[in-house]
N, CA, C and O atoms as CSV, one atom per row, in Angstrom:
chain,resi,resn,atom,element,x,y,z
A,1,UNK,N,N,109.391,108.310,147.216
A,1,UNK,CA,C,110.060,108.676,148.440
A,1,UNK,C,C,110.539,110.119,148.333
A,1,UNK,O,O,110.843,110.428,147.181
A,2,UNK,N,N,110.674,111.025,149.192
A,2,UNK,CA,C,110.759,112.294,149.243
A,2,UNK,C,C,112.469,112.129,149.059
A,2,UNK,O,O,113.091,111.087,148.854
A,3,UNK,N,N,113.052,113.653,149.217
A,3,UNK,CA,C,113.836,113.612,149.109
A,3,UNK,C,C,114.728,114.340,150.502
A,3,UNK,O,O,114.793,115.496,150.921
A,4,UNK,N,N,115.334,113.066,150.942
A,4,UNK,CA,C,115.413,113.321,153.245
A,4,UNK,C,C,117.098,113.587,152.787
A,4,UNK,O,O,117.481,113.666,151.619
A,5,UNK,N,N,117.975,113.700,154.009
A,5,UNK,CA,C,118.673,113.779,154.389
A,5,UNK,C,C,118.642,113.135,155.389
A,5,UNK,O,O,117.804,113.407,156.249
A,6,UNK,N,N,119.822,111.784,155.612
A,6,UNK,CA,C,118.889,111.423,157.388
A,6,UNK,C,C,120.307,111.361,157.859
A,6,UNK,O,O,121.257,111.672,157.140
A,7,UNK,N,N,120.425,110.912,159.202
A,7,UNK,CA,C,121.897,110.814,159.827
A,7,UNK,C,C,121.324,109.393,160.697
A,7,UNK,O,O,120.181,109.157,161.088
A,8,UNK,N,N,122.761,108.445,160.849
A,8,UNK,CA,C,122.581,107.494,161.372
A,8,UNK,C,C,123.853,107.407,162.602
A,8,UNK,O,O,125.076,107.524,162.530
A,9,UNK,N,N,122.652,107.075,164.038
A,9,UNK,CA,C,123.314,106.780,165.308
A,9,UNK,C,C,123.208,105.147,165.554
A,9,UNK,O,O,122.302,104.420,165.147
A,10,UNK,N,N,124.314,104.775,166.288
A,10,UNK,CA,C,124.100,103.749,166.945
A,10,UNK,C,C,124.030,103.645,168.455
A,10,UNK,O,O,124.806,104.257,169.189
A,11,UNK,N,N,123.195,102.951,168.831
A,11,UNK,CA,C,122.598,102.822,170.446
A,11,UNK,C,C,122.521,101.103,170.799
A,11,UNK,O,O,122.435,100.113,170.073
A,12,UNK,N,N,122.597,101.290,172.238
A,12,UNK,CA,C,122.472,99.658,172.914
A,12,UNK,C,C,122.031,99.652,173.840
A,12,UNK,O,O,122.336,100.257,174.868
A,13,UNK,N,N,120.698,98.495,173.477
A,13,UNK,CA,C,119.606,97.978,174.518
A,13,UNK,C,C,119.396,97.253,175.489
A,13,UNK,O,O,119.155,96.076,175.222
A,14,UNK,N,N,119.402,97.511,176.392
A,14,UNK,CA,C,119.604,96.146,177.381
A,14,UNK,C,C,118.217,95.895,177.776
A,14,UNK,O,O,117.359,96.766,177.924
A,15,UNK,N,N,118.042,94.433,177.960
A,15,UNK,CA,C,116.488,93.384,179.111
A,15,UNK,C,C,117.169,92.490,179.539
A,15,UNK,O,O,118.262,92.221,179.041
A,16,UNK,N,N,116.631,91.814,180.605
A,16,UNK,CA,C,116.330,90.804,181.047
A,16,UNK,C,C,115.352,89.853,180.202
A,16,UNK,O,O,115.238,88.640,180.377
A,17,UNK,N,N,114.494,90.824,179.015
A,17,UNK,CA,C,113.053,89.999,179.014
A,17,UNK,C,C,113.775,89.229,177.343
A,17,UNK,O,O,113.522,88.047,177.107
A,18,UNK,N,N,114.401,89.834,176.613
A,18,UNK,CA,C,114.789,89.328,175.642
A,18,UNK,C,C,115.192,90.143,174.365
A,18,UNK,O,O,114.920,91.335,174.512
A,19,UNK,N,N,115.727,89.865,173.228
A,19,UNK,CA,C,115.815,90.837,171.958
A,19,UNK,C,C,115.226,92.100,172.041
A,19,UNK,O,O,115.758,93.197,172.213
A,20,UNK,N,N,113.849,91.739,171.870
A,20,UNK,CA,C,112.852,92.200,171.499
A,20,UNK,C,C,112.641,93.740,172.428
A,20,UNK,O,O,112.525,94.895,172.019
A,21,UNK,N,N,112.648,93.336,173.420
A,21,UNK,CA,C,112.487,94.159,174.865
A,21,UNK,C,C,113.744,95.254,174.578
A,21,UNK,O,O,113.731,96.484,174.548
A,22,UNK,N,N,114.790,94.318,174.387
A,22,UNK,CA,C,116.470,95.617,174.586
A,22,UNK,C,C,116.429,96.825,173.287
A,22,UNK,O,O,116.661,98.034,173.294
A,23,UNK,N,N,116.065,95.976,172.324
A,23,UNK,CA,C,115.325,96.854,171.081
A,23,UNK,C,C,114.585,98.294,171.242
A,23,UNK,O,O,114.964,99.455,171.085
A,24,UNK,N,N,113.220,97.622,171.669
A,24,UNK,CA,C,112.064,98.482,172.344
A,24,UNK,C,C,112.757,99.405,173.336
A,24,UNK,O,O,112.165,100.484,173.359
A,25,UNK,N,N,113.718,99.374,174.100
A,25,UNK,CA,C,114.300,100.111,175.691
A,25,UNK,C,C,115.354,100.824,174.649
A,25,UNK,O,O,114.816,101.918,174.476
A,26,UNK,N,N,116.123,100.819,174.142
A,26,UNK,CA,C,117.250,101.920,173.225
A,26,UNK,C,C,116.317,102.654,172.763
A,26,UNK,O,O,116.271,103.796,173.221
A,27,UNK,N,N,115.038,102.161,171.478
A,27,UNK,CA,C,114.230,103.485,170.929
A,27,UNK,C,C,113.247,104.074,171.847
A,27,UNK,O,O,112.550,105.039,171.534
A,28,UNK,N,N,113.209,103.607,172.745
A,28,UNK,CA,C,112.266,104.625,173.522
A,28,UNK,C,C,112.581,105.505,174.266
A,28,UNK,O,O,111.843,106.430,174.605
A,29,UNK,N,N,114.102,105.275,174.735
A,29,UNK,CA,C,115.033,105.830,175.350
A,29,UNK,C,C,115.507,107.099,174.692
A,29,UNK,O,O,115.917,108.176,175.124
A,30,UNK,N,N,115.270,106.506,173.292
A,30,UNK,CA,C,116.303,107.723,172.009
A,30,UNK,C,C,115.602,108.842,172.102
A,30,UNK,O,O,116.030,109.989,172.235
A,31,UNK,N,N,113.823,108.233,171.980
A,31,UNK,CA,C,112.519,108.669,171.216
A,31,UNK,C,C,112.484,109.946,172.225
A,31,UNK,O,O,112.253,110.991,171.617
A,32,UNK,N,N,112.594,110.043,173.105
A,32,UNK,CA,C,113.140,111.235,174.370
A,32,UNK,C,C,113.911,112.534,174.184
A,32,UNK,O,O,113.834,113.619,174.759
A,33,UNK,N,N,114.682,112.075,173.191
A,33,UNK,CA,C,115.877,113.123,172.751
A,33,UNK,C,C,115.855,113.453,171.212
A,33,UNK,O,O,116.257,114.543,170.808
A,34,UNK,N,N,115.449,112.634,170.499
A,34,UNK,CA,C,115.939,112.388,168.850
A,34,UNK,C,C,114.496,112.237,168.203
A,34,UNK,O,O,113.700,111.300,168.275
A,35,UNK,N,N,114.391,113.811,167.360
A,35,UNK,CA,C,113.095,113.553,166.687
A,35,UNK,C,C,113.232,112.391,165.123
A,35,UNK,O,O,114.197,111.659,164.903
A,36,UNK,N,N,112.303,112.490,164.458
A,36,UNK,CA,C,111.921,111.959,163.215
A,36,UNK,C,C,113.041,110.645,163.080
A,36,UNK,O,O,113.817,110.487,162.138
A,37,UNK,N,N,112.961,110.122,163.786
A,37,UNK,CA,C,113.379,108.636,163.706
A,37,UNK,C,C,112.579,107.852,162.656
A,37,UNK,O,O,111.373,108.021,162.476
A,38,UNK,N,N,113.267,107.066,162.042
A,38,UNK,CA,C,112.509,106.275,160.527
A,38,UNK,C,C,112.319,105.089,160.773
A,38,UNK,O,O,111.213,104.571,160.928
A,39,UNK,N,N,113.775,104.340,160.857
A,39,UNK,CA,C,113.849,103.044,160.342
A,39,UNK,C,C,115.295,102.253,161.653
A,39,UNK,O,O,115.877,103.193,162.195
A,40,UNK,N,N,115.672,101.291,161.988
A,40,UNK,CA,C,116.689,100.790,162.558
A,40,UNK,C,C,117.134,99.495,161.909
A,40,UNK,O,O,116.433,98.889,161.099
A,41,UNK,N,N,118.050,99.196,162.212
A,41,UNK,CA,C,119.089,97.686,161.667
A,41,UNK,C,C,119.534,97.766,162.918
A,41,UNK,O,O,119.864,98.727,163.613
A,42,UNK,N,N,119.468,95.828,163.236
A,42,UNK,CA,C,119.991,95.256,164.486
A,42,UNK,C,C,121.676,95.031,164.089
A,42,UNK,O,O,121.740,94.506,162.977
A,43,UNK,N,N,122.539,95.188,164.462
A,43,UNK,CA,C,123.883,95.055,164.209
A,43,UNK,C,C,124.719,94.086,165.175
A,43,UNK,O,O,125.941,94.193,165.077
A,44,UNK,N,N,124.265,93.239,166.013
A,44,UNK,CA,C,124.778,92.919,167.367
A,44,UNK,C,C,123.784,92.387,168.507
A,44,UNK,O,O,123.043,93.102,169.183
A,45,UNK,N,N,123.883,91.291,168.573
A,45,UNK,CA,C,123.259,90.930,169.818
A,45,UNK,C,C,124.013,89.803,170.596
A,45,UNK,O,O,124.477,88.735,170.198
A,46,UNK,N,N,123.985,90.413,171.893
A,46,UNK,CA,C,125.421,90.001,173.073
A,46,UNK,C,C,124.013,89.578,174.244
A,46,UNK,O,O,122.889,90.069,174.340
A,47,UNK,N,N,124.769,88.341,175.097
A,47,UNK,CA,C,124.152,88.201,176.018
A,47,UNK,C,C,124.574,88.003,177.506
A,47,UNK,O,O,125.723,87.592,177.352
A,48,UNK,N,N,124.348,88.043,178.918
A,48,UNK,CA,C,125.624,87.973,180.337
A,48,UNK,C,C,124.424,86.426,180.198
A,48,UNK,O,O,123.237,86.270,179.913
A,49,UNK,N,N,125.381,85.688,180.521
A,49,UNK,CA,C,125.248,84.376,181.449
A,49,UNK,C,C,125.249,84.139,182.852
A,49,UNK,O,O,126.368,84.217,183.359
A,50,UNK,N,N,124.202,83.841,183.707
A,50,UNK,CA,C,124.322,83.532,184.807
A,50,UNK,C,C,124.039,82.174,185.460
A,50,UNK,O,O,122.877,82.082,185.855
A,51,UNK,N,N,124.702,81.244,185.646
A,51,UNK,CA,C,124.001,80.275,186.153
A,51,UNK,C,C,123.823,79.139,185.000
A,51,UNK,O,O,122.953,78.276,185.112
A,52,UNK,N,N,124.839,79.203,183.712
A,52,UNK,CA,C,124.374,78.694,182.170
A,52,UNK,C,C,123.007,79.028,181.929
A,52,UNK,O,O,122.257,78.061,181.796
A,53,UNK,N,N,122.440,80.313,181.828
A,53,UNK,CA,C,121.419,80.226,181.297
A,53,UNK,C,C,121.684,82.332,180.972
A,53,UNK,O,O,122.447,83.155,181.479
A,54,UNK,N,N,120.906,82.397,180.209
A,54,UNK,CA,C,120.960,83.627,180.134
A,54,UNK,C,C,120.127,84.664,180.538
A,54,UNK,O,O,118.901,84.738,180.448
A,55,UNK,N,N,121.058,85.585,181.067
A,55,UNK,CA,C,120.241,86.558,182.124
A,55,UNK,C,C,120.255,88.272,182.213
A,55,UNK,O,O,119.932,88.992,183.158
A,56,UNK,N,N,120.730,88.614,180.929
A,56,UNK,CA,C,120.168,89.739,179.999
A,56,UNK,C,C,120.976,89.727,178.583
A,56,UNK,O,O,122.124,89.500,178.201
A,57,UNK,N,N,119.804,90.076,178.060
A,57,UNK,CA,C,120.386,90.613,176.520
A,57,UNK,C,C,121.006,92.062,176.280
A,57,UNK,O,O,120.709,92.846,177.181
A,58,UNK,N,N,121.500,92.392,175.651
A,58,UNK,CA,C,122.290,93.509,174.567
A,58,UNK,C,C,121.982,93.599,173.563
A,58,UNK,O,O,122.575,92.746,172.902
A,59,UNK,N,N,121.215,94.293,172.858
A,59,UNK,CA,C,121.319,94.591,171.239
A,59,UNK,C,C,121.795,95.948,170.728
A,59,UNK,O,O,121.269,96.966,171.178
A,60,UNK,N,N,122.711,96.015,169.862
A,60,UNK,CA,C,123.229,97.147,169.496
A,60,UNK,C,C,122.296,97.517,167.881
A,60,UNK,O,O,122.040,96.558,167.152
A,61,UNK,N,N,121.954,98.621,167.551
A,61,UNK,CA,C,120.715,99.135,166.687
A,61,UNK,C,C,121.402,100.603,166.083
A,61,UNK,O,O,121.582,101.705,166.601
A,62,UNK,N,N,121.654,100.104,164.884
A,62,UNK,CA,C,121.447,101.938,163.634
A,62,UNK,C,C,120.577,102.386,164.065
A,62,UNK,O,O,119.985,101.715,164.912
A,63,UNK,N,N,120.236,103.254,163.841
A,63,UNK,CA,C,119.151,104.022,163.967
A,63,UNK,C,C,119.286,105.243,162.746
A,63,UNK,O,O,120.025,106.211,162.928
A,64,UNK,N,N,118.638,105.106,161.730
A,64,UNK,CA,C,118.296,106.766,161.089
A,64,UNK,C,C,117.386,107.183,161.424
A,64,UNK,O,O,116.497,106.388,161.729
A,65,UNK,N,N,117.123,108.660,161.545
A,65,UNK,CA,C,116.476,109.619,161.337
A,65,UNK,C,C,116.864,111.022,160.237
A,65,UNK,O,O,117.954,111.430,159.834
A,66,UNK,N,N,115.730,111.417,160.032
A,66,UNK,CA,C,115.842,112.236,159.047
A,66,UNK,C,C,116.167,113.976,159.910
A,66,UNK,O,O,115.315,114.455,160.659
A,67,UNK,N,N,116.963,114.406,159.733
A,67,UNK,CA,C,117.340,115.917,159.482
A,67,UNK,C,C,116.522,116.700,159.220
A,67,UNK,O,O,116.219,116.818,158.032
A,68,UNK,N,N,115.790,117.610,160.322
A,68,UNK,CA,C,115.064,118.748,159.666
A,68,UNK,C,C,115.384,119.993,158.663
A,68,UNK,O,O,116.239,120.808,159.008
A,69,UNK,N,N,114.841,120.112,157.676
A,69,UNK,CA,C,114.644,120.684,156.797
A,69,UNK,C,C,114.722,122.148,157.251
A,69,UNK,O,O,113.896,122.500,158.093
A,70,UNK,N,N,115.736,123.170,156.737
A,70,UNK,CA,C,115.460,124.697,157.083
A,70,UNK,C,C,114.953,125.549,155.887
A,70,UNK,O,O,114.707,126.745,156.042
């Protein structure tokens, strides 16, 4: 493994469609703004109830990326 410097953000995903989806919608969202993204850890997953059934997810996600090099 090289030798990085990385910094770690946390972000939160929201779907309707599930985990997976609110996941996918924070890093793609990030992927916009925040280069050399590595790796994430799920830290949190919240859901709204409507109707007893559930009717979007929340996942809250680390996120590192590595620090460019000068």
């Amino acid at each position: 493994m090289s030798d990085h410097t990385y910094k770690l953000i946390e972000l939160v995903g929201s779907s309707p469609n599930g985990v997976e989806d609110a996941v996918n919608s924070a890093l793609s969202k990030a992927n916009s703004s925040i280069s050399n993204m590595r790796w994430f850890e799920v830290c949190d997953i919240r859901g709204n109830i409507e109707s007893g059934e559930v009717d979007h997810w929340q996942v809250t996600v680390k996120v590192g990326f590595t620090l460019k090099e000068e």
